[in-house]
N, C-alpha and C positions, 0 to 999 in steps of 0.2 A: 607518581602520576605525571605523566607528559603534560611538561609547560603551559605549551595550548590547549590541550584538554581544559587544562585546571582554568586557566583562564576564561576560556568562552564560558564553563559551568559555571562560575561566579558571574561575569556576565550578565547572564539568563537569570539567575537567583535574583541580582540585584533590581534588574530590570521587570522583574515580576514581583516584588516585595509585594505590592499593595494588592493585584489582583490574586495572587498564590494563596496569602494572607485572607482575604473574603469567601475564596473556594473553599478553605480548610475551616471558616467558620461557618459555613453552609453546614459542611458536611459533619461539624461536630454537632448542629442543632439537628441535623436527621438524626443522629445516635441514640438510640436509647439501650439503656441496660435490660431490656428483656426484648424476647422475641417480637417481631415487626405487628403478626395479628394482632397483639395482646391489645394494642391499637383504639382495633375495632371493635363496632357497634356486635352483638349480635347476630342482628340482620345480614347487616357485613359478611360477615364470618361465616354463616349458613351458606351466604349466596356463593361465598371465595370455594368450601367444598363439596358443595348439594350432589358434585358427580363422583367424588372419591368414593373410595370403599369404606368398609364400617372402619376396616384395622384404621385406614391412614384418617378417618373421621376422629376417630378416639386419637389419634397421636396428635392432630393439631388445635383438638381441645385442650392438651394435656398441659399444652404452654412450653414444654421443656424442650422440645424437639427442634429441631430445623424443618424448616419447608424452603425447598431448595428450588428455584424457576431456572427453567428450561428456555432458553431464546433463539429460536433456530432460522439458520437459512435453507433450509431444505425445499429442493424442486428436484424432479429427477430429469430437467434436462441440462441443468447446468452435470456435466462430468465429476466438478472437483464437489458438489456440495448432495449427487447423488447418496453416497455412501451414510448421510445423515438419518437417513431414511431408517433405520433401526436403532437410531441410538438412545432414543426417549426413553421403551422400553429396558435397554438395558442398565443405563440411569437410573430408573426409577427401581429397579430391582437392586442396583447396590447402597442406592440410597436406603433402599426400606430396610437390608442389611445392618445397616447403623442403625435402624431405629429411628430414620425420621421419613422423610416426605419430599420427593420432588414432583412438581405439577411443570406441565407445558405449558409456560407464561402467554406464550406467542410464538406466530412466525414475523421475520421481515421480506422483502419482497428481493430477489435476488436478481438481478439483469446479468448477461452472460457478453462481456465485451467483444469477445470471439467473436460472436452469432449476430452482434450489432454492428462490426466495422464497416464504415461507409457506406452505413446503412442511416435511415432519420432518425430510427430508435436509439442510435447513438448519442443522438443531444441529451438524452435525458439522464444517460450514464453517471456523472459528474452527479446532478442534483440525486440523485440515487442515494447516494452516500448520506445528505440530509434527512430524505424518508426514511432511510434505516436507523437514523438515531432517533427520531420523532417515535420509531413503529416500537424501539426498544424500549422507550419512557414511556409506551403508554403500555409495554406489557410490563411495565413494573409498577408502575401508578398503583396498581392495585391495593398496595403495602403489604402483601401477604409472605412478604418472603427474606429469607436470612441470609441465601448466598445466592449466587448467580452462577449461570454453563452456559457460555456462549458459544454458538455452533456457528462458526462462518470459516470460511476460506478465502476468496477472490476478493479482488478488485477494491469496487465503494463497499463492499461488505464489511470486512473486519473492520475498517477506521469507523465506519458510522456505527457497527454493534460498540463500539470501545467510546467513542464522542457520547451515544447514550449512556452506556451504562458509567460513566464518570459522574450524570448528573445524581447516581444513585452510589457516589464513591463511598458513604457509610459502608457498603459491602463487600465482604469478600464475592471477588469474581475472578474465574480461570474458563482460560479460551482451550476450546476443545476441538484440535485441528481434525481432518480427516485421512491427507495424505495422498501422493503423488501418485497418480498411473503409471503402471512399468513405463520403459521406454520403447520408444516405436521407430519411424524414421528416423535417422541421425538430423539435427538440425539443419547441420551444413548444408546437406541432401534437401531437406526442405526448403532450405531459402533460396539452394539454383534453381530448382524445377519454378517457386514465383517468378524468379528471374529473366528466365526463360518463356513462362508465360506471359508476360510483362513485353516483351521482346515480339511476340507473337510466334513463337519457335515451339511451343507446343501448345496442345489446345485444353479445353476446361473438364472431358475427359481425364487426363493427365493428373491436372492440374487434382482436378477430384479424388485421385487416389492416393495423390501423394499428401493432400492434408489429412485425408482420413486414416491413412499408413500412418500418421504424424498424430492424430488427436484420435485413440481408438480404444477406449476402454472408461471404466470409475475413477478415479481417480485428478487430479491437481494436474492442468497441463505442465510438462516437464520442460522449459524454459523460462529462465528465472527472469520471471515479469513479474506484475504488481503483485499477483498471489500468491507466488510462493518469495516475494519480499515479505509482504504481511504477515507469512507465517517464520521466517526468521528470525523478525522483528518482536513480534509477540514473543519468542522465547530469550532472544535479549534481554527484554524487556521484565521478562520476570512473573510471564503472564501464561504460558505453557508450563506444561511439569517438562523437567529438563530431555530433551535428545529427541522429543516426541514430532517434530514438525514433519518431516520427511519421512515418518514410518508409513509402509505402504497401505494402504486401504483394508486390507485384506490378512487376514491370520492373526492367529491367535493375541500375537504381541500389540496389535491395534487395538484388539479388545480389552486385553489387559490396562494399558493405559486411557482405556474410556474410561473405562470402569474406577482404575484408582484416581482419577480426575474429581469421580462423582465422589468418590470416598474423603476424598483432600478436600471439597467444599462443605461436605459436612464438619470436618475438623476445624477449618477456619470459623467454623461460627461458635466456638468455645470461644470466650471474651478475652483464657488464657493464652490462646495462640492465634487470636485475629491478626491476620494482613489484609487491610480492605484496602479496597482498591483507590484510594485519594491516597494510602501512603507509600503504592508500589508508586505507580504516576507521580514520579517526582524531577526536577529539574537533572535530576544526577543519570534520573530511566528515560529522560529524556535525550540527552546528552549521547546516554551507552545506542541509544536506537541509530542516530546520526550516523553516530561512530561506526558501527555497521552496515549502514547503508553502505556508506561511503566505501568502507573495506572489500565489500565483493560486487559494487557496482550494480545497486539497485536499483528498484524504479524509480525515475525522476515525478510519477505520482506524490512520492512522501515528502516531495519539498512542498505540496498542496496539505497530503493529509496530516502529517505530524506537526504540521504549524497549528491543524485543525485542531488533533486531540491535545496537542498541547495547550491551547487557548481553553478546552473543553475543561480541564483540570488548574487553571486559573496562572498559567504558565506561556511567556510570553516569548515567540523565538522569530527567527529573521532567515533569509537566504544568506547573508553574512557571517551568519555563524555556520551556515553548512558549509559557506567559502572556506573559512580560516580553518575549520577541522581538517577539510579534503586538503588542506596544507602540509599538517603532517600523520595522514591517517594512509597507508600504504596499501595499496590493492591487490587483495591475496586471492582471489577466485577468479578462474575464468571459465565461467559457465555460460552457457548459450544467452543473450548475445553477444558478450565478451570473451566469447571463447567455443571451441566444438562441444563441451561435455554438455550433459545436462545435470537435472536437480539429484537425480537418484545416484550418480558419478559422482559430484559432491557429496551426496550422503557418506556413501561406501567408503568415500578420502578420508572420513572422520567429522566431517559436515559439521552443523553448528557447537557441537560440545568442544571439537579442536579448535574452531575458530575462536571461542568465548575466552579458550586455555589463552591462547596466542595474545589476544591484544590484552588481557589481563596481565600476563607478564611481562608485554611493554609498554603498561600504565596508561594503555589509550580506553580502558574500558575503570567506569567506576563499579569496584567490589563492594562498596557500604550502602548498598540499597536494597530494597524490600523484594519479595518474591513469595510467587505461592504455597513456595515448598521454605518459606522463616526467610533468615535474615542471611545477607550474604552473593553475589554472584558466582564464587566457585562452584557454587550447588551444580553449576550449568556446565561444568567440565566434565561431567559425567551421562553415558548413553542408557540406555535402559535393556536389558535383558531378560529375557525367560530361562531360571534356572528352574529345572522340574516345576514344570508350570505353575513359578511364584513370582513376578515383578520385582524386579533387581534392578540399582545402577551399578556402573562401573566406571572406575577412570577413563576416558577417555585415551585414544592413543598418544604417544607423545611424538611420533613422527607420520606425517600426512601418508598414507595408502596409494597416493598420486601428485605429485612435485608439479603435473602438468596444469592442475586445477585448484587445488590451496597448497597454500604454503604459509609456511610461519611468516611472523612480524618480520622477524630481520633475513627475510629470504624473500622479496616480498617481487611478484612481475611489475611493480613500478612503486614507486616512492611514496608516492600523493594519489587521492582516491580520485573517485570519477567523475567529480561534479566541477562546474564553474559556476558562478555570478557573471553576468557579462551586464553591462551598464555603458549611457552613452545619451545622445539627443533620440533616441529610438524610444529611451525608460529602461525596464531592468527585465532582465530575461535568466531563465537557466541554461545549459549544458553541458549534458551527458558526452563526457568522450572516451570511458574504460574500452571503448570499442571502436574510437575515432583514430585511423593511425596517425601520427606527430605531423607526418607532411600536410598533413588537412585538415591541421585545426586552425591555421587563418587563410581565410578567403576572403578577396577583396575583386568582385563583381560589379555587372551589372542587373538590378533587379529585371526582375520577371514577375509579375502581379497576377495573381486569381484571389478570386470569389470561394473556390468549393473545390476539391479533390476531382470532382468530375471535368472541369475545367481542364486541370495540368494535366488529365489523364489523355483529355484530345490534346492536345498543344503536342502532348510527348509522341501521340499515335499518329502524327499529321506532319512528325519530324523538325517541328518547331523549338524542340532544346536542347541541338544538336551543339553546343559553346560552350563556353566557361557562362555560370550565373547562379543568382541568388534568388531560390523562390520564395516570394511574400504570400503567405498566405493568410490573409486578414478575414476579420468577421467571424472568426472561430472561435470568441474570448466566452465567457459565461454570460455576462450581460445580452452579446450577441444570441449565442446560439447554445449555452449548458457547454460550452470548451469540449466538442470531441475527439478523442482521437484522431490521429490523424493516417493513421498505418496504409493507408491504400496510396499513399506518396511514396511509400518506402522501399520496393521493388522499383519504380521507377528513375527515382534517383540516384540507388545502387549499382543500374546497369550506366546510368551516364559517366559516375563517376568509373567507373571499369573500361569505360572508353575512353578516361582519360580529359575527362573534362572535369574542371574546378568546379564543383557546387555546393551549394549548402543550402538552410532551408530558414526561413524566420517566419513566425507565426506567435500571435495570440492563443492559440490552439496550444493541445497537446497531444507528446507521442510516446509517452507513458514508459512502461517497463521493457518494450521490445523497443527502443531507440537501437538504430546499430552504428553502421562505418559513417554513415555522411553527419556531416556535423549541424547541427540544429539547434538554434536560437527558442527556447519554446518558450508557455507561460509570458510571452512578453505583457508590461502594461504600464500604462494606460491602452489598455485596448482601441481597436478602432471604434467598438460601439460607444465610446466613451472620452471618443475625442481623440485618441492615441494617436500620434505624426506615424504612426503605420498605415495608417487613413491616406496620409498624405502622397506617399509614395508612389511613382510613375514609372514605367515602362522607362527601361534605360537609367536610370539613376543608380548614380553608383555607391555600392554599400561597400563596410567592411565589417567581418564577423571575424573576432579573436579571439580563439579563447588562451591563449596565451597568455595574455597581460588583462582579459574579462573587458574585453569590449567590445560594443555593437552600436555604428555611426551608421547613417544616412547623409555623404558626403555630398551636400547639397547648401549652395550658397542660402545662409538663415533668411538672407531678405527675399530672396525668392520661396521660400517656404513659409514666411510667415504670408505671402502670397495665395497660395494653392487653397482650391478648397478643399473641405474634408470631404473626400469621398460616401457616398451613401451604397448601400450591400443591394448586390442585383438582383438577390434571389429573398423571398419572402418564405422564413425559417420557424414561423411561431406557430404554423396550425400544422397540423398533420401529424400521425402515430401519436395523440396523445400530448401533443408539446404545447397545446392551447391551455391545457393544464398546470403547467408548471412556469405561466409567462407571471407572475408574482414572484416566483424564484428571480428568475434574470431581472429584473426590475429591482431586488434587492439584495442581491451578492456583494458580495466583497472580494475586492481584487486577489491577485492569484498570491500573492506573497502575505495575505492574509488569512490565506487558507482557501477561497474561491467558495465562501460558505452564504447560506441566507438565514442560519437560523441561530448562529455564533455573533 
């Protein structure tokens, strides 16, 4: 095991003794040695199957069976969680194969970040992730059930299905991906045409063909953003059946593996082969998710969520330890944004099963932890196959299909992964630079201040950020506004800096799994709604963002700033699309390096 590995894992163990210790006694008083209904009341138990059929009426009177819940994000206008749409049924039919029972617990509510960018519906993105753990505990509340089939894909989706279903860790639970849309426009392709449009060099015509050229079928959009992190993440983590993240929507082999998904959750609820889910979830599957992230330049979302599910599971982690990993954790994908290919290109290289092979044999990933498929991480070195229409693994390749997109540990496109810590009289921030070239990872400006996207979008239209500068963009924190996205900046600070102008971006806000070239201080806090000296900051002051050496000043005489007042937000963010609703969330969140959560 690499030094630093081993060290940060001890760490996190150490530093979670007491609360790890309380989760794991929770979760041993849910435990019991017979089935969950056996529970219930009668009445209960009438009410939990009054709509099943006679067969699955008699099997979960019988006591011996499993009754397996179903927790789905299905909508069919999100793309990536479309293809859910038939899986219940096929679930329930391999389930009843075994001989027990899967019922459809619930759905959670799924928002499509795509379809909300700088749009209001975006503030609510973020607290999303909480409703979905709320919506998951309360389709399990029920107590009718012995294993769990989490149906999610995107974004606040997997972490909030995985934050709930932790508070039911007694369970065996296995995430059941859906898989990526062929590929469409080449990325590259897509990012000039914004570019361009941004530019005012073509029009929204244009513009309209080339995103839809770009996002145009079922399936997982194919840029490795928070979704298809999540779904990497989840099979690191020991939470897919191995090779399955990236198999397409479509044919036979996706079926396959729905299907023996549903069969492997009925097997986990024999006593003799239980892995529930409080013993996958361990500082060690914590550790291995980091470790990944880091390795092919994930979303900077999981320095939000994984703090989340990790606190969910009584396990306590820092932006410091994702510091000291991306120390000696080496960067072996370069998939769109860090690179032309996309998710299906990765696949084809050897995708997660190679990656799993690679940092396992350079001791950055821990092999002695739990998974769905027993005990072990090698399990995950192998892809899945259809041999005469039977479900097979196989070894995975032992050299990459594409040298330009993974590559082994010791062949790696840079040393150290993609994240930084940056800290300073600003407070602490993250960033993402697997895609930031070396020349422009410190800039030292002068600031440029807005309110809202809308704001820099005139300034830049009006030929006001024609210079080297630093855009602050404050009031975008959770307390402020649910932290949205911030992607409608991102076209426009790509064309500045291609003209050769120094800039960079600092914000309370986030810029999630598509961060690309320009370097961005994000997640900063103390927020402005909360007092944060990003409040502080004025037109012309000069900042410096490093991520070099992970630092972020606002190079400003202290006695004049302890001077300044805190600026107040110009735009009033709490009514509208729904956000009147969720003004108790902001009112009780928790800062971004504790996960940016209200209900943790």
């Amino acid at each position: 095991m690499n030094t630093v590995v081993g060290q940060v894992t001890q760490a996190i163990i150490d530093r979670s003794s007491e609360s790890r210790r309380d989760y794991l006694a929770a979760v041993e008083a849910a435990k019991g040695s017979k089935v969950s209904r056996s529970n219930l009341s009668c009445g209960n138990l009438a009410h939990g199957f009054a709509a099943c059929s006679q067969q699955d009426k008699d099997r979960l009177t019988m006591m011996d069976q499993a009754d397996v819940a179903i927790v789905s994000a299905y909508n069919d206008m999100l793309s990536a969680h479309q293809p859910f749409e038939n899986y219940p049924q096929l679930i329930k039919q391999a389930v009843r194969d075994m001989g027990s029972v899967a019922q459809f617990a619930g759905g959670v509510p799924a928002m499509c970040d795509g379809v909300t960018q700088g749009q209001p519906g975006m503030e609510l993105s973020l607290f999303s992730r909480d409703i979905i753990a709320m919506s998951t505990a309360v389709a399990l509340s029920h107590n009718m059930f012995d294993a769990v089939l989490c149906l999610g894909v995107c974004d606040k989706i997997v972490p909030g299905l995985l934050i709930g279903a932790l508070s039911f860790g007694h369970l065996p639970v296995i995430f059941v991906p859906a898989g990526p849309m062929p590929s469409g426009l080449p990325n590259s392709e897509k990012a000039r045409v914004r570019q361009l449009y941004a530019e005012g060099k073509v029009g929204r015509d244009e513009l309209l063909a080339c995103e839809s050229a770009s996002y145009h079928s079922a399936g997982t959009c194919t840029f490795y953003g928070t979704a298809n992190s999540n779904q990497l993440l989840m099979e690191v983590m020991g939470l897919h059946l191995p090779g399955s993240s990236f198999v397409p929507p479509q044919g036979d082999l996706r079926q396959a593996l729905t299907t023996t998904a549903a069969q492997q959750a009925v097997k986990l609820t024999h006593h003799s082969q239980q892995q529930n889910l409080a013993q996958i979830v361990s500082e060690k599957t914590i550790v291995n998710a980091i470790v990944a992230l880091l390795a092919t330049g994930g979303s900077t979302n999981h320095t939000l969520h994984l703090v989340a599910i990790a606190k969910a599971a009584g396990i306590i982690i820092n932006w410091d330890d994702f510091a000291k990993l991306s120390t000696v954790v080496p960067s072996l994908t370069r998939i769109y944004p860090n690179g032309d290919a996309d998710i299906n290109v990765f696949h084809a290289a050897g995708g997660v099963p190679y990656l799993v092979r690679t940092l396992l044999q350079h001791g950055l990933l821990h092999e002695d932890v739990e998974t769905v498929m027993g005990h072990g991480l090698s399990r995950y070195c192998q892809e899945p196959k259809l041999a005469k229409g039977k479900l097979v693994w196989q070894d995975a390749p032992q050299i990459s299909a594409d040298m330009d997109v993974l590559r082994p540990a010791d062949e790696p496109f840079s040393a150290t992964g993609g994240l930084v810590t940056l800290q300073g009289n600003l407070g602490r921030s993250v960033a993402k630079v697997s895609a930031v070239k070396a020349e422009h990872w410190v800039v030292e400006a002068p600031a440029k201040v807005f309110d809202s996207q809308g704001d820099f979008e005139q300034a830049f239209k009006q030929g006001l950020l024609e210079q080297d500068f630093i855009a602050v963009l404050r009031f975008q924190g959770p307390q402020a506004c649910g932290m949205p996205e911030l992607h409608k900046l991102t076209p426009y600070l790509g064309v500045l800096q291609d003209r050769g102008f120094k800039v960079a971006l600092v914000t309370d806000g986030r810029m999630s799994g598509a961060s690309g070239k320009v370097p961005a201080a994000i997640h900063l806090y103390p927020e402005a709604k909360a007092g944060g000296v990003i409040g502080k900051i004025e037109n012309g002051d000069l900042l410096k963002l490093d991520c070099q050496h992970g630092c972020l000043e606002l190079l400003v005489n202290p006695e004049i700033l302890a001077q300044r007042p805190q600026a107040e937000p110009m735009l009033d963010l709490s009514v509208g699309m729904g956000r009147e609703l969720f003004a108790n969330m902001r009112q009780h969140v928790s800062t971004a390096e504790l996960g940016a959560s209200s209900c943790l």
